[in-house]
C-alpha positions as CSV (number, residue, x, y, z in Angstrom):
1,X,-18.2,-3.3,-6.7
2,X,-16.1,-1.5,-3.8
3,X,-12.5,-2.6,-4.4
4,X,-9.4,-1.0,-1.9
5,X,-6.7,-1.6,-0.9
6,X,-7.4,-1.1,2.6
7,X,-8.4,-3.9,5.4
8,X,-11.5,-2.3,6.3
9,X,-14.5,-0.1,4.9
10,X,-15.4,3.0,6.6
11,X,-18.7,2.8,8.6
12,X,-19.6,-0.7,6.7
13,X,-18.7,-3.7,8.7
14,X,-18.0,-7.1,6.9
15,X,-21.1,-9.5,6.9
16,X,-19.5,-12.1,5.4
17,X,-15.7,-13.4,4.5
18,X,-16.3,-15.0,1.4
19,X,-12.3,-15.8,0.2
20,X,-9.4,-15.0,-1.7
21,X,-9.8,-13.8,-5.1
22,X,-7.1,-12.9,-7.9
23,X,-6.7,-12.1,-11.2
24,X,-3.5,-12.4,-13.7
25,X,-2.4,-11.0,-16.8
26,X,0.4,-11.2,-19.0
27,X,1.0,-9.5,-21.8
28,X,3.9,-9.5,-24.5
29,X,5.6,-6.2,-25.7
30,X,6.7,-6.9,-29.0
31,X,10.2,-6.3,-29.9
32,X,10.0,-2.8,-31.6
33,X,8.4,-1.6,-28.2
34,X,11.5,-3.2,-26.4
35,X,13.9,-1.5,-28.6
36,X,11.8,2.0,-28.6
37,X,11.8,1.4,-24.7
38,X,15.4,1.3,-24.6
39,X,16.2,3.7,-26.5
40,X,13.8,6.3,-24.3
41,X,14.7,5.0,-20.9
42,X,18.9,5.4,-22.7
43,X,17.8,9.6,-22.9
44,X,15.8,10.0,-19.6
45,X,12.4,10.1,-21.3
46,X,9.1,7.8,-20.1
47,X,8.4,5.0,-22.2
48,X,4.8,5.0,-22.9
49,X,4.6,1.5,-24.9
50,X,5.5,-0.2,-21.2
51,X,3.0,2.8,-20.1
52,X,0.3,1.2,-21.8
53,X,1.2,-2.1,-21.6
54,X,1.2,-2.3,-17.9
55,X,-2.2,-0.2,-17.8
56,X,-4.1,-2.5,-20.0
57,X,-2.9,-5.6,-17.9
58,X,-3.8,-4.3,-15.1
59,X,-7.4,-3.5,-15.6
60,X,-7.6,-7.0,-17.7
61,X,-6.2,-8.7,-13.6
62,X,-8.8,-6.3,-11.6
63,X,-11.5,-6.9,-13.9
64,X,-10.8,-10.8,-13.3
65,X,-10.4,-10.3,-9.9
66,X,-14.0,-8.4,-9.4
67,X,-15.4,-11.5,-11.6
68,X,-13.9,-14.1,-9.1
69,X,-15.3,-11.8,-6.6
70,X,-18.6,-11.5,-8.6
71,X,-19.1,-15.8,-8.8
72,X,-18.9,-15.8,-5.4
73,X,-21.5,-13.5,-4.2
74,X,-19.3,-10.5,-3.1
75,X,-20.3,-6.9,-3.1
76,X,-16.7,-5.6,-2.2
77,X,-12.9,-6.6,-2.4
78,X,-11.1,-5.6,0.4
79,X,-6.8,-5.8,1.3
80,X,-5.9,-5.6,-2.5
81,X,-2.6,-5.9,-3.5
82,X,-1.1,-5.2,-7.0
83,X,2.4,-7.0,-8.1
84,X,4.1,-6.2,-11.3
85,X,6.5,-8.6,-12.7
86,X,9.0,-8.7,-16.1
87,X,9.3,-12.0,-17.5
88,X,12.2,-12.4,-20.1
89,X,10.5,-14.1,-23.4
90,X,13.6,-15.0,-24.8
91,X,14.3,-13.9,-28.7
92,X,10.4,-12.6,-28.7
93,X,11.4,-9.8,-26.1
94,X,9.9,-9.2,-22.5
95,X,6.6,-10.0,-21.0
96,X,4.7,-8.2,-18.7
97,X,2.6,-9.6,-15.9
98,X,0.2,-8.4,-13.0
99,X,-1.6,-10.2,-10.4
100,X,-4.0,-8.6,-8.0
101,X,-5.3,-10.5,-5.4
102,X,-7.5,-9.6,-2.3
103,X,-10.8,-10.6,-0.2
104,X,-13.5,-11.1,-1.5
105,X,-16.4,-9.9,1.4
106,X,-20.6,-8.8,1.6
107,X,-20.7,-5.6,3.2
């Protein structure tokens, strides 16, 4: 499956618009990762708990979004965005969540 962010794929024009597809995911950090996190972003360092966090949910929304795309009879995902959002989870600390969305063509 060709997924990219651009509108277009070089030298392959679109055959077919077959429609929007996205994916979600939303993940919890647990409250020991939020304090850890915290304490790293406090002395300038990277906080690799969020690191990992936001990686896994993003491959779990773009491998839902290239399933969509998949059901429908696509061989490519064109115009792909990626947005990244922090939920507050109350007592239970943050969650993290990703949705990709994009077009779902045959090329």
């Amino acid at each position: 499956m060709i997924v990219t962010t651009t509108n277009t794929l070089d030298g392959q024009p679109v055959g077919k618009y077959l429609g929007i597809v996205t994916g979600e995911a939303i993940l919890g950090a647990n409250i020991l990762k939020d304090i850890f996190a915290g304490f790293r972003d406090i002395v300038g360092g990277r906080s690799n708990a969020y690191e990992e966090e936001l990686k896994k949910a993003r491959q779990i929304a773009m491998d839902e979004m290239i399933a969509d795309a998949q059901r429908l009879g696509a061989n490519a995902v064109i115009a792909v965005d990626i947005d990244y959002e922090s939920i507050a989870g109350g007592g239970s600390g943050s969650m993290l969540m990703v949705s990709v969305s994009g077009t779902a063509i045959q090329v």
